[in-house]
Structure formats: C-alpha cells, structure tokens
C-alpha positions as CSV (number, residue, x, y, z in Angstrom):
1,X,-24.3,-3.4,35.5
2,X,-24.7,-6.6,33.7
3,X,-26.1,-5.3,30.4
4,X,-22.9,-2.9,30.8
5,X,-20.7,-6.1,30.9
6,X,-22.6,-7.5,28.0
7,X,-22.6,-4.1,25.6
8,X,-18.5,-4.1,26.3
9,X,-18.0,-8.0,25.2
10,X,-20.2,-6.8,22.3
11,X,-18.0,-4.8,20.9
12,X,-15.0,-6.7,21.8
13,X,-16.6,-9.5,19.6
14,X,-16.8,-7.4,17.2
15,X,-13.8,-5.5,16.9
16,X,-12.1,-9.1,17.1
17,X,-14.5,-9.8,13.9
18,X,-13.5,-6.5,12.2
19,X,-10.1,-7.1,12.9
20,X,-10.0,-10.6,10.9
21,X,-12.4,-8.8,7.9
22,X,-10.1,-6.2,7.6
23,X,-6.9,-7.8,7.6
24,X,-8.5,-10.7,5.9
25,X,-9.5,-8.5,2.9
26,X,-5.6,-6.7,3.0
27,X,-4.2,-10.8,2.4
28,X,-6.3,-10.9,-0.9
29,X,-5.4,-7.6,-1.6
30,X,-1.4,-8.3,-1.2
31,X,-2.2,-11.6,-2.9
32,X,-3.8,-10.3,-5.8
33,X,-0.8,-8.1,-6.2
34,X,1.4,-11.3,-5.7
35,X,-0.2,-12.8,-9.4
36,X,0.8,-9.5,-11.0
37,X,4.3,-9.4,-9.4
38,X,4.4,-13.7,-10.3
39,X,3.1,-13.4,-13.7
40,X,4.9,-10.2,-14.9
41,X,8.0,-12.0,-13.2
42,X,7.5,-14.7,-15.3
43,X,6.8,-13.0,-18.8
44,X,10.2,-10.8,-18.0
45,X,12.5,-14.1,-17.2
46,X,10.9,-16.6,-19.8
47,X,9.5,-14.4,-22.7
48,X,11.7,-11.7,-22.8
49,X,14.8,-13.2,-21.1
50,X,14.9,-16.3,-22.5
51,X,15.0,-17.9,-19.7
52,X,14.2,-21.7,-19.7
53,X,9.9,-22.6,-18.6
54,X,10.7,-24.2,-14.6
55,X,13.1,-21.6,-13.7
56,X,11.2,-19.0,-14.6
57,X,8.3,-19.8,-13.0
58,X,9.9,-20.6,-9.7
59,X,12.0,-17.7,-9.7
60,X,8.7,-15.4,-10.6
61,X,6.9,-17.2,-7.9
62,X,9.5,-16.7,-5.2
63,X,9.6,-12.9,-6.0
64,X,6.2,-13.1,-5.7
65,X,5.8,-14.6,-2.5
66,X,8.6,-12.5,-0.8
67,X,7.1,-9.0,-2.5
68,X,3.6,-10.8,-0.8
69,X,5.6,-11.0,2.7
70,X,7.0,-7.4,2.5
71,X,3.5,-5.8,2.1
72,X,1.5,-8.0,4.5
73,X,4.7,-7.3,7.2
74,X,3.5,-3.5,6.4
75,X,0.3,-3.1,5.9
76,X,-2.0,-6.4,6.7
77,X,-0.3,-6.7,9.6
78,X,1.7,-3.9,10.1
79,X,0.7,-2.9,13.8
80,X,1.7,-6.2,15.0
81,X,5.3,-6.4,13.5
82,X,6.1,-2.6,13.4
83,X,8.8,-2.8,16.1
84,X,10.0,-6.6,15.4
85,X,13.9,-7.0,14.7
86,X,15.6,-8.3,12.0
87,X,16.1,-11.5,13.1
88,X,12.2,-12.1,13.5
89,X,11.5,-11.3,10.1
90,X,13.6,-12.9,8.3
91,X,12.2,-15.7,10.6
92,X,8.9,-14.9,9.6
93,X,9.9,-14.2,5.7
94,X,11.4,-18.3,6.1
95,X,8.0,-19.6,7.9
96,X,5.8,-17.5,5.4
97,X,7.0,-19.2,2.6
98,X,7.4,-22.5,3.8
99,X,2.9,-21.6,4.5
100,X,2.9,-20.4,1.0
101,X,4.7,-23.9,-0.3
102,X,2.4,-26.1,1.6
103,X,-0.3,-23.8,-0.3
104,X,0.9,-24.2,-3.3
105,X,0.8,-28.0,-2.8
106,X,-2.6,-27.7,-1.6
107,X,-3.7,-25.8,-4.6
108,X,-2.2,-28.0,-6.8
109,X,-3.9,-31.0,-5.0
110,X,-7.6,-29.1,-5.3
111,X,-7.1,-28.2,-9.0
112,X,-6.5,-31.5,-9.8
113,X,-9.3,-32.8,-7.5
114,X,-11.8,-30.8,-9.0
115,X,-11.0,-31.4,-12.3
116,X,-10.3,-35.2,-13.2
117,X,-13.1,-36.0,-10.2
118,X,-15.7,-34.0,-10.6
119,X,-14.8,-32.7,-14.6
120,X,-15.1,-29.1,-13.3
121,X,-13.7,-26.9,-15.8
122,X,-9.8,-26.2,-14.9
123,X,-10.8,-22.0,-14.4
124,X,-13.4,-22.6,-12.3
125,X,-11.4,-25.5,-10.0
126,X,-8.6,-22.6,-10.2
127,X,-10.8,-20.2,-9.1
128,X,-12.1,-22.2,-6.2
129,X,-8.6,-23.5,-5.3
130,X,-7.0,-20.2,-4.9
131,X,-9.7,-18.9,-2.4
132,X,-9.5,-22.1,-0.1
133,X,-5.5,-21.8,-0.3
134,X,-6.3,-18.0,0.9
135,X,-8.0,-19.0,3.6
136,X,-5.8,-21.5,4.7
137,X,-2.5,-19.1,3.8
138,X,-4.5,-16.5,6.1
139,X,-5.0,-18.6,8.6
140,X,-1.8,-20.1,9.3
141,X,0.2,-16.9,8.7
142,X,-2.5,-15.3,11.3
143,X,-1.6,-17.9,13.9
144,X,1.9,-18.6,13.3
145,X,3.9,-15.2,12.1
146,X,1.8,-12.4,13.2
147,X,-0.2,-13.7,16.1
148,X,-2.3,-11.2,18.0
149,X,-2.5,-12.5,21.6
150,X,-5.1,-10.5,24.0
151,X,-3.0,-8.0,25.4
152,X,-2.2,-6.6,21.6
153,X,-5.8,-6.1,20.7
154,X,-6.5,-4.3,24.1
155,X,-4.1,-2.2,22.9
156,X,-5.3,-2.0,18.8
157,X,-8.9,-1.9,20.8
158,X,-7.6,1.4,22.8
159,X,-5.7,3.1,20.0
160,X,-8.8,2.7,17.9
161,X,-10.9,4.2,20.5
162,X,-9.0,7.1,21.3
C-alpha cells in the first residue's frame, strides 16, 4: 500500500515537472516568434515607413508583446484560460506587459552588466540576458496570469490520463 502511495506521488511529480518543460519550451517558442513579429515591426515602421528610430521601436515592441500574449493565452497556456472572460484577459493582457516591462528593464540592466563589468562581448551578454529575462518573464506570468492551483492539474492530470 505504501509503495502504491509512493508510485502515485511519482508521477504527480512528474507530470508537475512535464507540465513546466512543456509550457516552459511553448514561452521560448511564442518568444522567439515575439523577435520576428518586434524586429519585422520595426523594419516596416522605421525603414520602410519612415517612421522616426524611438517610435518605431516601441510601437514594434508593443506589437510584439501583445502578438506574445495572444499565443501564450492559446497555446502555452491555453487549458488554463480557455473559458476566462473578457474582462480577465484584458486583465491579464495589462499584467503581462507590465512583466514584460520589468523584463525589459531587467535585460537592459544585465546587458549592460555584463558588458562594461565583466567586458563580455555585447552578443554574448545579449544572449545570456534574454534567457534569464525568459525565465523570469515565465515565472512571473506562471504565477501571476495563468496560475495552475492543485485542483486544475488534477484535472489536466485526468484528461491526460484518460
């Protein structure tokens, strides 16, 4: 009986774990499509627009983060907002980027960190800034817009299962 007890808190462990690989993995993928959407945002407004450098940026980024929002509200974490009103996602749309701001702050702050401290190339400290602002985008956005509390995952656990 106890081994049974054990082999079922097993698995829970790791469906939770699969459950935060696989959603973690479906952030970077929505994120990675975020620098297309930003940076093909940006060319259209300030190369072929005309448009002036900082308002095309912001704009482009804004896009960005809302097409980001869209496709994590449908697919990353789909089965927890699926039958959310209106109301709660344009509260979590708000929230999202507000995370995403902070983010950007934070990503800022690590690029320049790396860089004039340590003399890391700018790429690299890039590189290493965007995947701790994932992390830290995932993390928040996990907790605060689409929380799974432990009812939900018995209930992803038992659609999964059947």
């Amino acid at each position: 009986m106890n081994y049974h007890f054990q082999i079922i808190n097993l698995i829970n462990r790791l469906h939770l774990t699969w459950l935060f690989v696989s959603r973690l993995i479906r952030f970077a993928i929505v994120g990675l499509s975020g620098v297309f959407v930003d940076l093909g945002g940006f060319y259209i407004l300030h190369t072929l627009l005309g448009w002036m450098l900082t308002p095309s940026a912001i704009l482009s980024t804004e896009v960005a983060i809302i097409n980001n929002f869209i496709w994590n509200d449908i697919w990353t974490f789909g089965d927890v907002s699926v039958q959310q009103q209106l109301d709660k996602r344009l509260q979590r749309l708000f929230k999202f980027n507000l995370i995403c701001f902070f983010g950007l702050i934070l990503n800022t702050l690590i690029v320049n960190w790396l860089f004039y401290k340590f003399e890391m190339n700018e790429y690299i400290a890039k590189l290493v800034a965007i995947v701790c602002v994932t992390f830290w985008n995932f993390s928040l956005n996990w907790k605060v817009n689409w929380q799974i509390r432990k009812r939900e995952v018995d209930v992803l656990r038992d659609k999964s299962i059947t």
